[in-house]
C-alpha positions in Angstrom: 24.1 21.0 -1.2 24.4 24.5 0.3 26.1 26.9 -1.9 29.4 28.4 -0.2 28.5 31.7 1.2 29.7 34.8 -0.1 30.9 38.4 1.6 31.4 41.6 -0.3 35.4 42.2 0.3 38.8 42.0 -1.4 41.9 41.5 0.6 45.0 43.4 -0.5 47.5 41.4 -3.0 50.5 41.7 0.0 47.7 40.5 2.7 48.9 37.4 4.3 46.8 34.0 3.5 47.6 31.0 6.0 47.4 28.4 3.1 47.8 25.1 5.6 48.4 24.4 9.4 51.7 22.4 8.2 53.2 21.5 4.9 51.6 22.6 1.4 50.4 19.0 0.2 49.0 18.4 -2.8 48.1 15.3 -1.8 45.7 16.7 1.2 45.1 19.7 -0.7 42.9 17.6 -3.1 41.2 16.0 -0.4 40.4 18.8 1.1 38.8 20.0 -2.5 36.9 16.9 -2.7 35.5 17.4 0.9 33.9 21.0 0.2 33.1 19.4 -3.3 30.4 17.0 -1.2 29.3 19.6 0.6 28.8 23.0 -1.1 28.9 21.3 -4.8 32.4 23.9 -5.7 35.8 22.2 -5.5 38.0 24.7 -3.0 40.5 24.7 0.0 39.3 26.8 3.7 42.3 29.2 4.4 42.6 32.0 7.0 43.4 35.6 6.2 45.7 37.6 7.9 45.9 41.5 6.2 48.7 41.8 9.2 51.4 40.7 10.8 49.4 41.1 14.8 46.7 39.5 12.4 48.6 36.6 11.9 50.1 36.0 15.3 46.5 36.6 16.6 45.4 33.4 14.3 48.7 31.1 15.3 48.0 32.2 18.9 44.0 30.7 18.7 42.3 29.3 15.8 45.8 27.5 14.8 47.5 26.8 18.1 48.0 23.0 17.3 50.3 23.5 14.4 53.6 23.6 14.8 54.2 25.1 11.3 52.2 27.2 8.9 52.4 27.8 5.2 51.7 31.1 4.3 51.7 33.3 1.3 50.2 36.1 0.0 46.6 37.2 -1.4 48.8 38.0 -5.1 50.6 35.2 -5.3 47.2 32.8 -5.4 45.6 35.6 -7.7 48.8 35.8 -10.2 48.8 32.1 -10.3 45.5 32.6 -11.6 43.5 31.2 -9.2 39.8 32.7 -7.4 40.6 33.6 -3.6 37.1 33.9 -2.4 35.8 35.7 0.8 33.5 32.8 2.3 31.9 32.8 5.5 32.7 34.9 8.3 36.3 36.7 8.8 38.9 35.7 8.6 37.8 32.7 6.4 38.4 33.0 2.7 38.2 29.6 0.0 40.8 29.1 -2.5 38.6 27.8 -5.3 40.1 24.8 -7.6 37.9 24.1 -10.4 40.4 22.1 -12.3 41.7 20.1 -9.6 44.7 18.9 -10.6 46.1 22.1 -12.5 44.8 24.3 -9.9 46.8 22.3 -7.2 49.6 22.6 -9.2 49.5 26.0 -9.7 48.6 26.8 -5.4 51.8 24.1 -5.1 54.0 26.7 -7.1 52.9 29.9 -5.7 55.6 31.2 -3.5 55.5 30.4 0.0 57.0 30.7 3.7 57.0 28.0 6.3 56.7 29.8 9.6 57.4 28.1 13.0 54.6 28.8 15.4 55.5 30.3 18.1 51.9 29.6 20.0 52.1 25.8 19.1 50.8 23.8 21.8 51.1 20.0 21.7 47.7 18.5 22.5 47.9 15.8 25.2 47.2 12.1 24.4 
């Protein structure tokens, strides 16, 4: 397994975290975990951070153009719920780590959250 790599920065508590492309799912939450869990050997979910508001239209504009909706929330909510938001790979990518699966989905389920239409969303072609 390859560890998940670290960088050496700490976003702000009111920076904005896209959480999912679509609906907060516990259901696909998990399986996400379980995915980086084979790979990397630590239970966590990818998310995208966006310190900004252009930051965040510049994500729903490219990386996240095929979703329709996004759930964000904010770098202090996932910390207050107790939970280890961890700067991984290159920006803006950031792992919400879940060591006890089940409470620790809970808890990111609870955090409060915005659904925000995207204005950039592109249906793909069949």
């Amino acid at each position: 397994m390859i560890p998940l790599r670290r960088r050496r920065e700490l976003l702000a508590d009111d920076s904005l975290v896209v959480i999912r492309g679509g609906m907060l799912d516990a259901a696909s939450l998990r399986a996400d975990a379980g995915r980086t869990f084979r790979r990397f050997g630590e239970r966590g979910i990818s998310v995208l951070a966006a310190p900004t508001d252009d930051d965040l239209n510049l994500l729903a504009r490219t990386v996240l153009h095929r979703y329709e909706q996004l759930t964000v929330m904010t770098a202090g909510a996932i910390r207050g719920a107790g939970l280890e938001l961890r700067p991984t790979f290159r920006r803006p990518h950031y792992t919400v780590m879940l060591p006890d699966l089940d409470a620790d989905v809970e808890r990111l389920t609870s955090c409060e959250n915005k659904q925000r239409v995207n204005p950039y969303f592109e249906r793909e072609e069949d």
